[in-house]
Structures are given as C-alpha cells and as structure tokens.
N, C-alpha and C positions, 0 to 999 in steps of 0.2 A: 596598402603600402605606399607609402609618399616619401620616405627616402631608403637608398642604400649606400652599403659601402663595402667598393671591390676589393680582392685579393689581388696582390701581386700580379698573379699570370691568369688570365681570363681567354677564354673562347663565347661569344654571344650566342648563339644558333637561333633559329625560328623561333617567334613567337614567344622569343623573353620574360618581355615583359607586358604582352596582349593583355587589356581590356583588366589593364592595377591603375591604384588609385594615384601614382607616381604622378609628382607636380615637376620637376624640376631633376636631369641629370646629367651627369660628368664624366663622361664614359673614362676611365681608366688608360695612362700609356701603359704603352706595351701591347694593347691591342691591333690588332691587324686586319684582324676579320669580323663583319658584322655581318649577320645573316638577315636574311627577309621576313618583314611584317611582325619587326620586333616590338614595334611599340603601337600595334594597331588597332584602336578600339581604347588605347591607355585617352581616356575624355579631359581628363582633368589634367595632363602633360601640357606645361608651358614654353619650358625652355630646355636644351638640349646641348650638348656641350662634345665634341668627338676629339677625340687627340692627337696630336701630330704624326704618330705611327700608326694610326686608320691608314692602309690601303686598299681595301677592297669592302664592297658593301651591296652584296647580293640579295637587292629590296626588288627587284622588278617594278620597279613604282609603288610599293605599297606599306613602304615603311611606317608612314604617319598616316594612313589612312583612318580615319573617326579620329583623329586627334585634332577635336576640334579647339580647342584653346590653347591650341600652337601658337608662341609669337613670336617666337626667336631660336633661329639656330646659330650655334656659334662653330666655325672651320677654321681651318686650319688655311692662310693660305694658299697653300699648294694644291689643296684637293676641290674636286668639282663633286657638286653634287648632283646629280643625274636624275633625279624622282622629283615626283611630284607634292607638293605642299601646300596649303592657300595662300591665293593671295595677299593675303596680311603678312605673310611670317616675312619677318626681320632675316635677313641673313647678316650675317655680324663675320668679318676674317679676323684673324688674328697670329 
C-alpha cells in the first residue's frame, strides 16, 4: 500500500498502518485522536502530514519507530510533538 484515501470521520488506533508499504501521508481533518505505533516498521514512509484538529497522540515515543526514510513532518502550528524521530527529519509548521 503506498497510498490512501480517508472518509470523512476517522478514528486511527494502534498499529494502523505498521510495517505497509506507505510513502507519503495526509492525515485527514476532523481527526482528533491518533493512537500509538501507528506507522512503526512502515520503512519506506517519508513524509507525514497531521491536521489542525489532531489533539492528542498516544505514541509513547514510538510512532515512527523503523521509519527509517522519514524526512519530513509537517504540524500544525499549535501542536508540539513529544516522540521521538531521527535526527534528519524535517519538521515543517504550518
């Protein structure tokens, strides 16, 4: 899988989108909740995209973990993001 495309009203939970072939995504507004170790092991995940109505994101530091060709995250602003990622990755506000 290397891309998708959300409905309307979405909930993420655990382990998503763990260890797919996903390059590049846009998380959907309207979300609010992302859960932990959604994208972990996804290897070939570069960029990453969250929406301005992300408020919470219960990763315990291990949302990107094995996501090693991470180079860019793109926030929101307002929100902090609290996990851990390598040191390359781009963080991008907007």
């Amino acid at each position: 899988m290397q891309y998708i495309e959300f409905p309307e009203s979405i909930k993420i939970e655990n382990w998503h989108f763990c260890y797919t072939g996903l390059k590049n995504i846009e998380l959907p507004e309207g979300l609010i909740y992302l859960g932990g170790e959604v994208f972990m092991g996804a290897m070939d995940l570069e960029e990453v995209k969250f929406p301005k109505s992300l408020q919470y994101i219960d990763a315990e530091g291990y949302l990107f973990d094995e996501c090693i060709k991470l180079n860019k995250i793109k926030l929101p602003e307002s929100f902090h993001l609290d996990i851990k990622y390598e040191s390359g990755v781009i963080i991008e506000y907007y």
